[in-house]
Short mmCIF file of the C-alpha atoms (twelve columns), coordinates in Angstrom:
data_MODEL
# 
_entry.id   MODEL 
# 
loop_
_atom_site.group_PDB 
_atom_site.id 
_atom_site.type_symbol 
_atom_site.label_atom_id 
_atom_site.label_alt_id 
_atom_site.label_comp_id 
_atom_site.label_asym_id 
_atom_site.label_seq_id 
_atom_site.Cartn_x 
_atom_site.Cartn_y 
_atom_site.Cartn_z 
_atom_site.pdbx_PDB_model_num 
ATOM 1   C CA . UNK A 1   -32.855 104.895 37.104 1 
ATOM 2   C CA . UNK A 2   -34.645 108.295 36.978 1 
ATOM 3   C CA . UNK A 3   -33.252 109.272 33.691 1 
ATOM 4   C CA . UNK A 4   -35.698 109.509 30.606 1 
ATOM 5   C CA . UNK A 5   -34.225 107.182 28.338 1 
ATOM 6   C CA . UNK A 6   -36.232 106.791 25.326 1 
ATOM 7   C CA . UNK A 7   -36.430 103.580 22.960 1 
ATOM 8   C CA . UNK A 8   -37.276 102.923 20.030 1 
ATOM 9   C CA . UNK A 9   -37.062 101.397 16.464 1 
ATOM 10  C CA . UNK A 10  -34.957 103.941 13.989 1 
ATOM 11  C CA . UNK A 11  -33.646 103.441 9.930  1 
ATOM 12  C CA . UNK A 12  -30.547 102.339 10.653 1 
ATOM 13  C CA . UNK A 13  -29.008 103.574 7.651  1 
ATOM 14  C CA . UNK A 14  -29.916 106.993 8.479  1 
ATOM 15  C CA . UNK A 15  -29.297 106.111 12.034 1 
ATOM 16  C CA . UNK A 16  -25.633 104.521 11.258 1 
ATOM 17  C CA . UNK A 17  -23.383 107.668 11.142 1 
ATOM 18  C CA . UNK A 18  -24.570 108.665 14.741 1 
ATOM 19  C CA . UNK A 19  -24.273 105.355 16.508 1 
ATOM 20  C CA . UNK A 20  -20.686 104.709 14.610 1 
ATOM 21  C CA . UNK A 21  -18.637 104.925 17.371 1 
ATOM 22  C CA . UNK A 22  -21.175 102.520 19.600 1 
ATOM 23  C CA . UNK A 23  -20.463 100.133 16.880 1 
ATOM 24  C CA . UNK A 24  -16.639 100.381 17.731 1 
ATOM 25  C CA . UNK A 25  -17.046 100.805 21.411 1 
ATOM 26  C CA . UNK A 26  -19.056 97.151  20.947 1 
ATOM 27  C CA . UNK A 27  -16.813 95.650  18.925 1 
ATOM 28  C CA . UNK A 28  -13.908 96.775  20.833 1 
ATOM 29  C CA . UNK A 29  -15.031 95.206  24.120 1 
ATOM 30  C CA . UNK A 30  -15.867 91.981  22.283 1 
ATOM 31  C CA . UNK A 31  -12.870 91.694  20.454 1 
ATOM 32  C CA . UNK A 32  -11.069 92.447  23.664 1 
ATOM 33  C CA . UNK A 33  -13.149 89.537  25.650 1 
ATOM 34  C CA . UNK A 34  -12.267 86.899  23.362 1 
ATOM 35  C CA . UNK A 35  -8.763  87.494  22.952 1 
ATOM 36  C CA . UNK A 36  -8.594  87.397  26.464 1 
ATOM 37  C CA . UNK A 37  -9.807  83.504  25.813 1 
ATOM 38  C CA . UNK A 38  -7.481  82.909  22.688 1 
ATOM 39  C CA . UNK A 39  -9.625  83.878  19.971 1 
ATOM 40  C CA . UNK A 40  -8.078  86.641  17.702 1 
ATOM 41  C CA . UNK A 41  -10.737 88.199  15.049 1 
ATOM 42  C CA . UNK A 42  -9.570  90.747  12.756 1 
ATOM 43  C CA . UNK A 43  -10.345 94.739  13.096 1 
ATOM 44  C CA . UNK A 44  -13.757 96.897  12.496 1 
ATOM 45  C CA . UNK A 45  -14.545 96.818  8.883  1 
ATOM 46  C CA . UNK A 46  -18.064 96.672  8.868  1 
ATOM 47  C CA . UNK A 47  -20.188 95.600  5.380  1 
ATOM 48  C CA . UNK A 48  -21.949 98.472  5.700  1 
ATOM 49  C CA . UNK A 49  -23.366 97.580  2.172  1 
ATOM 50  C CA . UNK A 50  -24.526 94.498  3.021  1 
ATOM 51  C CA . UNK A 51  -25.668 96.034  6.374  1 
ATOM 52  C CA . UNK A 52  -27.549 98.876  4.655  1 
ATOM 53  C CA . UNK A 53  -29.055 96.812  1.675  1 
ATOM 54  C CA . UNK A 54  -30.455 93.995  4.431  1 
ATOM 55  C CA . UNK A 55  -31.845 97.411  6.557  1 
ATOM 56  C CA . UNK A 56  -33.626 98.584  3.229  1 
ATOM 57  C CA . UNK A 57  -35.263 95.167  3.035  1 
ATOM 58  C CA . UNK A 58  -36.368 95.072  6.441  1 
ATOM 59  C CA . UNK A 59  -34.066 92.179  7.005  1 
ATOM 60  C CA . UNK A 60  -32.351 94.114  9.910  1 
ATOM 61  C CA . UNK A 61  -33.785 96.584  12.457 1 
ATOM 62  C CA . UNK A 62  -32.013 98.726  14.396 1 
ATOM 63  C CA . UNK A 63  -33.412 99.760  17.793 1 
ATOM 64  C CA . UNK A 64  -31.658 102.940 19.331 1 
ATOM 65  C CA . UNK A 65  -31.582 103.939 23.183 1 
ATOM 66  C CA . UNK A 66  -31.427 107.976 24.039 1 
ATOM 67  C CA . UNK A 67  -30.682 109.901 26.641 1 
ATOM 68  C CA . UNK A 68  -31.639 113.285 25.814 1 
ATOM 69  C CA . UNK A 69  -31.850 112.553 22.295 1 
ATOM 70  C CA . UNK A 70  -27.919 110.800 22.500 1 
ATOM 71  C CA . UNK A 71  -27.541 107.378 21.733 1 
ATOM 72  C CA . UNK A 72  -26.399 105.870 24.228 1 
ATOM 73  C CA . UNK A 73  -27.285 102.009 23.319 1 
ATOM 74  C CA . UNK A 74  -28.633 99.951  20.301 1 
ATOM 75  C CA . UNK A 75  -29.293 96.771  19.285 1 
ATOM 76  C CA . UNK A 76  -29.459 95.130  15.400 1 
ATOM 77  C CA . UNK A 77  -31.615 91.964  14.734 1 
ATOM 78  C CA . UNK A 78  -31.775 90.344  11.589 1 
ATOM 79  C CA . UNK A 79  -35.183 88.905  10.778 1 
ATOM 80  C CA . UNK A 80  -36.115 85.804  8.746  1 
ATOM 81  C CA . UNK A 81  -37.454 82.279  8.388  1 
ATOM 82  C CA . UNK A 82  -35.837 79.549  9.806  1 
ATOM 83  C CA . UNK A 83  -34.938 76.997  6.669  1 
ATOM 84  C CA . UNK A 84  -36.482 73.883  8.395  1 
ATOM 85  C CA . UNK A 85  -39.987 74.772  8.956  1 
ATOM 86  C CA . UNK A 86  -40.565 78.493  7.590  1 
ATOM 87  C CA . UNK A 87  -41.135 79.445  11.037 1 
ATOM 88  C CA . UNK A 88  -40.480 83.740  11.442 1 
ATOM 89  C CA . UNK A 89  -37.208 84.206  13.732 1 
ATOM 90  C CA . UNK A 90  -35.270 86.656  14.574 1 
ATOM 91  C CA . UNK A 91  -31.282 86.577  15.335 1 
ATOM 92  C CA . UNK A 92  -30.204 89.044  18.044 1 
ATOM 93  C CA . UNK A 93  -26.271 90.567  15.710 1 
ATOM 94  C CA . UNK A 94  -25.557 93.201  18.397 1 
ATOM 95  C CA . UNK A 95  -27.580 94.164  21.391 1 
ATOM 96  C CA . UNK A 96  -25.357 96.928  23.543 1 
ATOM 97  C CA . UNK A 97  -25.234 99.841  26.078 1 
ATOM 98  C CA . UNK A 98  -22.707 101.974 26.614 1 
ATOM 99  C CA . UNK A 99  -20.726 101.575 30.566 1 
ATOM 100 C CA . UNK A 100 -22.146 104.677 31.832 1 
ATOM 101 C CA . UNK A 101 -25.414 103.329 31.427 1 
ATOM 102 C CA . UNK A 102 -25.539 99.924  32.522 1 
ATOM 103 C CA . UNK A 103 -27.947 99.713  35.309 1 
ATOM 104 C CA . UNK A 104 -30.936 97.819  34.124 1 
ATOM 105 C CA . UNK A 105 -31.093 99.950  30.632 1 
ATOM 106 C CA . UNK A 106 -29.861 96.725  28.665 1 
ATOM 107 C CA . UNK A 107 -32.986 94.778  30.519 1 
ATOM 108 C CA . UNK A 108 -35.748 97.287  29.586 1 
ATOM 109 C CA . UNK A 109 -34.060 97.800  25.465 1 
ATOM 110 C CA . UNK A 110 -34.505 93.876  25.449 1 
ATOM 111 C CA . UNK A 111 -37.732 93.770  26.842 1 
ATOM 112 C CA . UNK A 112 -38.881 96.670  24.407 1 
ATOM 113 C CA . UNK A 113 -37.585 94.551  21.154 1 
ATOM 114 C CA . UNK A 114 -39.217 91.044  22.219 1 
ATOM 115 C CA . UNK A 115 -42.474 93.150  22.693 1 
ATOM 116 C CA . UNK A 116 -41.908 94.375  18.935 1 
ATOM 117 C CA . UNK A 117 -41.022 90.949  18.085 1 
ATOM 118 C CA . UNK A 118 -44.088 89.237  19.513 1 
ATOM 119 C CA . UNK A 119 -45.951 92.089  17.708 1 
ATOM 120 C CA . UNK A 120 -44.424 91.113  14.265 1 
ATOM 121 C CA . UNK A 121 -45.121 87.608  14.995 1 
ATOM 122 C CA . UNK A 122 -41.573 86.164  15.348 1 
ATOM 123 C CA . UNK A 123 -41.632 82.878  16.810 1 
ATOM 124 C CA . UNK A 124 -38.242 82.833  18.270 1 
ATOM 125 C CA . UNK A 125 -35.349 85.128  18.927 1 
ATOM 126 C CA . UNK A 126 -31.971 83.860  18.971 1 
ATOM 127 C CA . UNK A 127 -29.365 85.671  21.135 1 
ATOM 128 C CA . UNK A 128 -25.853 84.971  21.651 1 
ATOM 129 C CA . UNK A 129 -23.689 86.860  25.070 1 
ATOM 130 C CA . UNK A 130 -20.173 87.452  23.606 1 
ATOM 131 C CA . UNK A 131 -18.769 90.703  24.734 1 
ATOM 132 C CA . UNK A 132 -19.664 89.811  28.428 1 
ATOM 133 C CA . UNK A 133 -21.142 85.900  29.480 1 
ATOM 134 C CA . UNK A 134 -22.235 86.752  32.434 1 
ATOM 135 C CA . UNK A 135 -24.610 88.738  30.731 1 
ATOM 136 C CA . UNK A 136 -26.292 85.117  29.924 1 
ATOM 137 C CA . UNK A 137 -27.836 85.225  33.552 1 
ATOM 138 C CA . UNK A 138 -29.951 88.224  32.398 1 
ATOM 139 C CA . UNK A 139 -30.715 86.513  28.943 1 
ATOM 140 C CA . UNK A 140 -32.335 83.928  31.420 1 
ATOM 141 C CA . UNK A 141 -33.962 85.735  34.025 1 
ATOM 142 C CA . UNK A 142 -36.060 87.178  30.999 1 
ATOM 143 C CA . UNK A 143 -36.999 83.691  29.638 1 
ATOM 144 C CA . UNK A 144 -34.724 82.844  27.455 1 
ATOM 145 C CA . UNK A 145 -33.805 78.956  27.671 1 
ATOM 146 C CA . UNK A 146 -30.124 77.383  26.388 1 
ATOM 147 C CA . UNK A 147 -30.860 75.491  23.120 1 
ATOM 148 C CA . UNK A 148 -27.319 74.751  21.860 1 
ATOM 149 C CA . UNK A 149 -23.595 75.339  22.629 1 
ATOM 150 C CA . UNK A 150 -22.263 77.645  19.976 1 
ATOM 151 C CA . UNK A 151 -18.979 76.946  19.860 1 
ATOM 152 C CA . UNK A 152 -15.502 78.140  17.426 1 
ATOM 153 C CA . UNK A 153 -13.035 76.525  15.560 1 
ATOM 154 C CA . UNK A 154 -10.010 78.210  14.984 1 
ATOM 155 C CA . UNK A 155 -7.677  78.198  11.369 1 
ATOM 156 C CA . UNK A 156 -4.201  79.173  12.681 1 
ATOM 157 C CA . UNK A 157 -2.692  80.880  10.114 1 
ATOM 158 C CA . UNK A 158 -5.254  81.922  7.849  1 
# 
């Protein structure tokens, strides 16, 4: 990869009109992936007030991959304590390259946020591979460990 991608933390409120149509591209590739297993989930319709309000609070960051100052991948992780022990976590919501750039990139943007993470004092990060599973392999081979089975219930009809 001898491209000069650049990483790093951005406002993602000031950030959000720019990496809009990542956001779709994502959620277009997940929806696609688990409707391929039976799942149906509605269309785009982001909260962006809820998103924006948690980003003002610091409750969200949004790190931002460039290529010659395009976006070409972010990632949003909410921040907060877990409700057991007060521990600081973090919660991996989207993580996500675009296919032209998918050679390694998502590796070093993950690797850059669990440095900042580590730095803020998290004391665990909590991911979850829906648009692609095989992407759990990589998830892995950078230390993360399986802890629990999410799984989804279904309410036909609703």
């Amino acid at each position: 990869m001898n491209q000069n991608y650049v990483i790093g933390l951005e406002n993602g409120v000031t950030a959000h009109d720019e990496l809009l149509p990542l956001y779709r591209e994502h959620y277009a590739e997940m929806k696609a992936r688990l409707e391929r297993d039976g799942i149906t989930i509605g269309e785009f319709k982001p909260r962006t007030d809820v998103y924006f309000d948690y980003m003002a609070k610091g409750f969200i960051l949004t790190f931002v991959v460039r290529l010659d100052g395009q976006a070409v991948g972010y990632s949003n992780i909410y921040l907060t304590n877990d409700m057991h022990n007060g521990e600081p976590i973090a919660q991996e919501d989207t993580i996500f390259i675009t296919r032209a750039h998918r050679n390694g990139l998502g590796r070093r943007l993950a690797l850059f946020i669990l440095d900042d993470l580590r730095a803020r004092g998290m004391r665990r990060v909590n991911i979850t591979a829906v648009t692609d599973l095989r992407v759990a392999k990589i998830w892995q081979r950078l230390g993360f460990r399986p802890a629990a089975t999410a799984m989804t219930y279904i309410f036909e009809g609703n």
